[in-house]
C-alpha positions, 0 to 999 in steps of 0.5 A, a space after each residue: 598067969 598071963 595078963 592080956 590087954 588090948 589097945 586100940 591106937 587112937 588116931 592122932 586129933 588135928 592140934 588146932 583148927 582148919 586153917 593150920 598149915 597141917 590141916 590137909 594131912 591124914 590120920 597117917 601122917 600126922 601120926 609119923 609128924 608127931 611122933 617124930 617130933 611132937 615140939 614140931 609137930 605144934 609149932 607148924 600148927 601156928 603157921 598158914 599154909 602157903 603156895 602149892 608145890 609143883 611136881 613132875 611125875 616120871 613113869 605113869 605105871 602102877 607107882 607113878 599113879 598110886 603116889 599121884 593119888 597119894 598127893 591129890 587125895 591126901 596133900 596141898 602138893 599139885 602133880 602137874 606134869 607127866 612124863 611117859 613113854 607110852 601114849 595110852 599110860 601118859 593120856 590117862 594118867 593126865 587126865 585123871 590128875 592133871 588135865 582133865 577129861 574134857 581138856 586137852 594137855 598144854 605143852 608143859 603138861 605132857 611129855 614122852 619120856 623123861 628125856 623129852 622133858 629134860 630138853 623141854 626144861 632145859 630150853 626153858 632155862 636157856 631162853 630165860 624162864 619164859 613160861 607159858 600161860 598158867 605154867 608154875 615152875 616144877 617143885 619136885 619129881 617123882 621118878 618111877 620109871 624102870 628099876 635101870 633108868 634111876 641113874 641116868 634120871 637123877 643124874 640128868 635132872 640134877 643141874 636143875 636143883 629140885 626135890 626127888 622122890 625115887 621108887 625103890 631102888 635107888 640105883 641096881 649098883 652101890 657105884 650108881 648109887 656113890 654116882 647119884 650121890 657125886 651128882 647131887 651133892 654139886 649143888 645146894 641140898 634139896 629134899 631126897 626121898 626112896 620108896 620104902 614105904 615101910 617106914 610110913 605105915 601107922 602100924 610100923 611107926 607105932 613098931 618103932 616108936 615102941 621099941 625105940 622111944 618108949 622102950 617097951 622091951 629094953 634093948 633089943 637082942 635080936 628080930 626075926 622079920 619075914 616078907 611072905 610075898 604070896 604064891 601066884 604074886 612072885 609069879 606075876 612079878 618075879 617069873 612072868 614081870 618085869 622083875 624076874 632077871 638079876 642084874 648085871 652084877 647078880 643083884 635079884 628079887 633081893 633089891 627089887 621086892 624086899 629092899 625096904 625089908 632090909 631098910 625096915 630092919 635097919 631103921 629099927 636097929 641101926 638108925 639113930 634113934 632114942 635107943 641106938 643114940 645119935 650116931 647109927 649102929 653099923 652092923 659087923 657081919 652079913 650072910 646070906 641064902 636063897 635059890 630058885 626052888 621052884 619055878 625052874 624048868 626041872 619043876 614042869 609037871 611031866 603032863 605039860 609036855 616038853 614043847 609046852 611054853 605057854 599056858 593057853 596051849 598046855 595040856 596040864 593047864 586045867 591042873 596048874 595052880 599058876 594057869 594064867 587063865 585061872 589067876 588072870 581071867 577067872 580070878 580077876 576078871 570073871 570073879 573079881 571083876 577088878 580092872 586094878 592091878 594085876 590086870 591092869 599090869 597085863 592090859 593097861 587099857 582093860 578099864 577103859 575098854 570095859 567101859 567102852 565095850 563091856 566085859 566080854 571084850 576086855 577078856 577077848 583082849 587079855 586072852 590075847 595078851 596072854 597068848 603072845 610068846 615067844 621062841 627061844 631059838 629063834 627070838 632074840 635075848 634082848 626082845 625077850 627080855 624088854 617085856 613081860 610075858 604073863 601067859 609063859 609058862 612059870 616053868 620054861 620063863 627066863 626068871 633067874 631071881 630067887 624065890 627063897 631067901 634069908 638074910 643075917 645081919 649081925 651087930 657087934 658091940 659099939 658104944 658111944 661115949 662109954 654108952 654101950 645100951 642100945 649098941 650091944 651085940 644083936 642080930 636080924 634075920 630076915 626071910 623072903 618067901 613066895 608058898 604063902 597065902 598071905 601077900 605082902 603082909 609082914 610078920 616078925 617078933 623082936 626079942 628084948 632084954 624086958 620083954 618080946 613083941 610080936 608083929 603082922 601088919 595088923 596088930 603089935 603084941 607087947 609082952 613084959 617079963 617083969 609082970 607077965 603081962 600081954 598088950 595087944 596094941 590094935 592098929 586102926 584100919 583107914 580107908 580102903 584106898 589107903 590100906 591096900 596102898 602098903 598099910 598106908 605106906 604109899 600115903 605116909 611117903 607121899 605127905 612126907 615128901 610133900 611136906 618136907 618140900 612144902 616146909 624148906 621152899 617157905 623157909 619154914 626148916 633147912 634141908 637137913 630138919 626136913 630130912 631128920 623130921 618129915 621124911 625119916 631119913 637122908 641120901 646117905 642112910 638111903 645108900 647105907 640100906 641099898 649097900 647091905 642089900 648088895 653086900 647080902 647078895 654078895 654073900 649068897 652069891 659066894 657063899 661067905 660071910 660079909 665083914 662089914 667094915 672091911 667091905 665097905 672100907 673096900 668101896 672106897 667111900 665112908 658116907 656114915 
C-alpha cells in the first residue's frame, strides 16, 4: 500500500536582522541563495549593505518592464535610465520607475534607442567622466529589445566593461553567440545573466535541489518535460506576434519559447551539480520533430471564404475559437477588464486611454488595431514583416514556426575519475505543444534508480521504491505579482543579478563566485544551452540525429 505524505515548503526565515546586506530579498531568493550555498548565504548576512547598483534598461516592452518591477519591488538595485525607440513605451516606462509623473526626464535619464545611448556614453567617457548633476555611473544593463538586436547590443556596449542581463535568446546563431562571447571576453570578466527564468522559481529550485543535492531518487535515468504553450496563447505570439518567423537559418519557436526548457533540462541533467560531479555531463545525441500542424492556410474552415484575411471581415468569425474580437475584446477587454498583457501587446497606450476616456474608447482603439492588415500582393515582405498583426486571420499569416515539437537529448556514459554515478547513460524528452488549456504551466516526471518524481508548476510528488512511499512537496503561492511573473522566475533572475552585481563591485566575491553561486550559471553554460537548441533545430530540419561532440568539434571552438 502506498504511504502519502504532504509537505508544504516553508519559506526560508531571514538569517539575522534588518540591517543585513540580504535583508531586501524576497522569500524567492533567499531560497535560490541558500540552497546554493547555504555557508555564503550566512556569511553575507554579517555584512552591511552598501551603495545602490545602477542600471540602464534597453527595450521598455513587456520584459523590460516586468524586470524593472523585479528590481524596484524586490532589490536595492535602482534602474535609472531607459532606452527605447518608442516614444509612448519609453515616456511611460520612465515615469513609473525613473522620473516620475510629475518630472520631466534629465538627459541621462532618457534615450531613443540603445544607440542613442551608446553615443551619449561614449561622449561621456571621451570628455572625461563629466556628469551631470545627480548622475550616478550605470552598473548594469538590461537588454530587452528584439530577439535580432542582442548581438549587435552587447557588442557595442562591451568596450564600456559593465554587467549584462539578456532576455532570451542570447543571440538567434551559435556564431553570434561565439561573437559575444570574443567581444566580452577582451575585457576584465563582469557579471553575465540570460532570461531563463526557469532556473529562479521556488518551485524548479526545489526540483533540482531534490534531484541533485538530496538525491531523493538516485540518479536520474530519464525525464519527460513538456511546455503546453496554450491554444489562443501561440496564436498571439507565434501566429500573429512578433515571433512567428524562423530565423535566417530556420531556428523557430524552439529558441524563442522554449530555450529555457532546453536550458531547464540541462541544468537538471547536464550542469554540474552534487549529482553529475564538477565537470558537466555533455550529452551524446540529439533528434528532433515538429511542424505546423495547424495554423496553415489548408486548416482555414471553408466558411471564411478564400479572400478572408482578417477576422473583423470574416464570415466564420462568430464560429472561430481564434476570433480575435473574441480573445482580444470579449475576453480581455469586456470580461477581464485587464489593460496588462495581452492588450497591452496590441495597444501599448490602452491603460492610459482607459483612464483618460474611459472603456468604450479604448475598445474603439483595439478594433482599429485589429482591423490594420495587409495585401500580400501589393505590401512589401519587409513591411509585413517588421510588425505584428493580431486581427490576421491564424490561417493566411506569414508564421512559418512549428506548433508541435519533441526534442531528445541522449547522454552516454561519462565518468569522471573512475566515478560513473550521476554520469550514466540517460536521456530527455521534451515536447512543446500549443492544443492546451494550460499556459505555460510545465509539467514532467523524472524516472530514477530509487524512486520517480512527478512535477507541475505547483507541486512536486516524490515516490521511493524501497518503502513504497509518496511525498507531496506543496510549493507556496507568493504574491500574485510575483506568481504570474513565471512562478516567480522573473523575480528570482532579477535579484540574482542584481546581487551578483551588488556583491563583485563591493568586493565581497570575484566574478566567477558570482557567477556559480547567485546567478546559476556562466557565458559558456549560457552558449552550451543555446548550441543544443541549434543542434535540435538542425536535426528537425534534416531529419538526422545529432552526434553531439562531432557537431560541436565542427564549429570549431570547445568552451566546456
Amino acid at each position: 500500500m502506498t504511504t502519502s505524505i504532504t509537505v508544504t515548503q516553508q519559506r526560508t526565515s531571514y538569517v539575522t536582522e534588518a540591517t543585513l546586506l540580504l535583508h531586501f530579498i524576497s522569500p524567492t531568493l533567499q531560497l535560490l541563495f541558500s540552497s546554493r550555498n547555504p555557508d555564503l548565504y550566512a556569511r553575507m548576512g554579517s555584512i552591511s549593505p552598501t551603495s545602490s547598483p545602477q542600471f540602464l534598461v534597453i527595450g521598455a516592452g513587456s520584459r523590460g518592464n516586468a524586470y524593472a518591477r523585479a528590481v524596484e519591488a524586490s532589490t536595492t538595485g535602482t534602474i535609472a535610465a531607459v532606452a527605447e525607440i518608442d516614444p509612448f513605451k519609453r515616456r511611460e516606462f520612465g515615469e513609473r520607475y525613473i522620473w516620475g509623473r510629475e518630472e520631466q526626464p534629465r538627459s541621462h535619464q532618457s534615450f531613443g534607442g540603445w544607440e542613442e545611448w551608446v553615443d551619449w556614453e561614449t561622449r561621456r567617457r571621451q570628455n572625461g567622466g563629466d556628469e551631470a548633476e545627480g548622475y550616478l555611473p550605470i552598473t548594469g544593463v538590461f537588454i530587452c529589445t528584439l530577439d535580432e538586436t542582442h548581438a549587435p547590443i552587447i557588442q557595442a556596449i562591451a568596450p564600456f566593461n559593465l554587467h549584462i542581463l539578456c532576455e532570451k535568446p542570447l543571440a538567434l546563431s551559435l556564431s553570434d553567440c561565439l561573437s559575444i562571447s570574443t567581444a566580452l571576453s577582451k575585457y576584465p570578466p563582469k557579471v553575465v545573466s540570460i532570461g531563463h527564468v526557469l532556473h529562479y522559481s521556488p518551485h524548479n529550485i526545489k526540483l533540482r535541489k531534490l534531484l541533485t543535492h538530496d538525491q531523493v531518487i538516485g540518479e536520474v535515468v530519464s525525464i519527460e518535460h513538456t511546455e503546453p504553450v496554450g491554444w489562443w496563447h501561440f496564436s498571439h505570439s507565434y501566429v500573429r506576434g512578433n515571433w512567428r518567423r524562423a530565423t535566417p537559418e530556420g531556428v523557430g519557436s524552439l529558441l524563442t519559447k522554449s530555450g529555457h526548457d532546453i536550458d531547464f533540462i540541462l541544468w537538471l541533467l547536464c550542469s554540474p551539480s552534487p549529482l553529475v560531479g564538477d565537470k558537466p555531463h555533455l550529452p551524446s545525441s540529439i533528434s528532433s520533430f515538429g511542424a505546423v500542424t495547424h495554423f496553415r492556410k489548408g486548416r482555414k474552415p471553408k466558411a471564411a471564404g478564400a479572400a478572408t484575411s482578417n477576422c473583423l471581415s470574416c464570415p466564420a468569425e462568430p464560429d472561430c475559437i481564434y476570433s480575435a474580437k473574441k480573445i482580444y475584446r470579449d475576453r480581455w477587454l469586456r470580461n477581464e477588464k485587464d489593460t496588462g498583457w495581452p492588450l497591452k501587446i496590441v495597444v501599448p497606450e490602452i491603460e492610459d486611454i482607459v483612464q483618460s476616456n474611459g472603456w468604450d474608447a479604448a475598445e474603439e482603439r483595439l478594433m482599429q488595431k485589429l482591423g490594420e492588415d495587409y495585401d500580400k500582393s501589393i505590401t512589401d515582405d519587409s513591411a509585413i514583416a517588421s510588425r505584428s498583426w493580431y486581427g490576421r486571420c491564424v490561417y493566411e499569416a506569414d508564421n512559418d514556426v512549428v506548433d508541435d515539437q519533441t526534442v531528445t537529448i541522449a547522454w552516454d556514459e561519462d565518468p569522471v575519475n573512475g566515478q560513473e554515478y550521476g554520469r550514466g547513460p540517460k536521456h530527455a524528452l521534451f515536447h512543446m505543444t500549443y492544443p492546451t488549456e494550460a499556459q505555460c504551466e510545465r509539467r514532467g516526471r523524472v524516472y530514477g534508480s530509487l524512486g520517480e518524481v512527478t512535477y507541475d508548476s505547483h507541486t512536486i510528488t516524490v515516490h521511493t521504491f524501497a518503502d513504497n512511499q509518496t511525498i507531496v512537496h506543496d510549493i507556496p503561492k507568493q504574491a500574485p505579482e510575483v506568481e504570474k511573473s513565471h512562478g516567480g522566475g522573473d523575480w528570482g533572475l532579477a535579484g540574482a543579478f542584481v546581487q551578483a552585481v551588488q556583491n563583485v563591485d563591493n568586493s565581497m566575491m570575484t566574478v566567477a563566485e558570482a557567477q556559480r553561486e547567485l546567478v546559476g550559471c556562466d557565458l559558456a553554460e549560457i552558449i552550451l544551452s543555446h548550441a543544443v537548441v541549434f543542434a535540435a533545430e538542425e536535426a528537425r530540419r534534416e531529419r538526422k540525429v545529432i552526434d553531439w561532440q562531432q557537431w560541436w568539434s565542427q564549429h570549431g571552438v570547445l568552451l566546456i
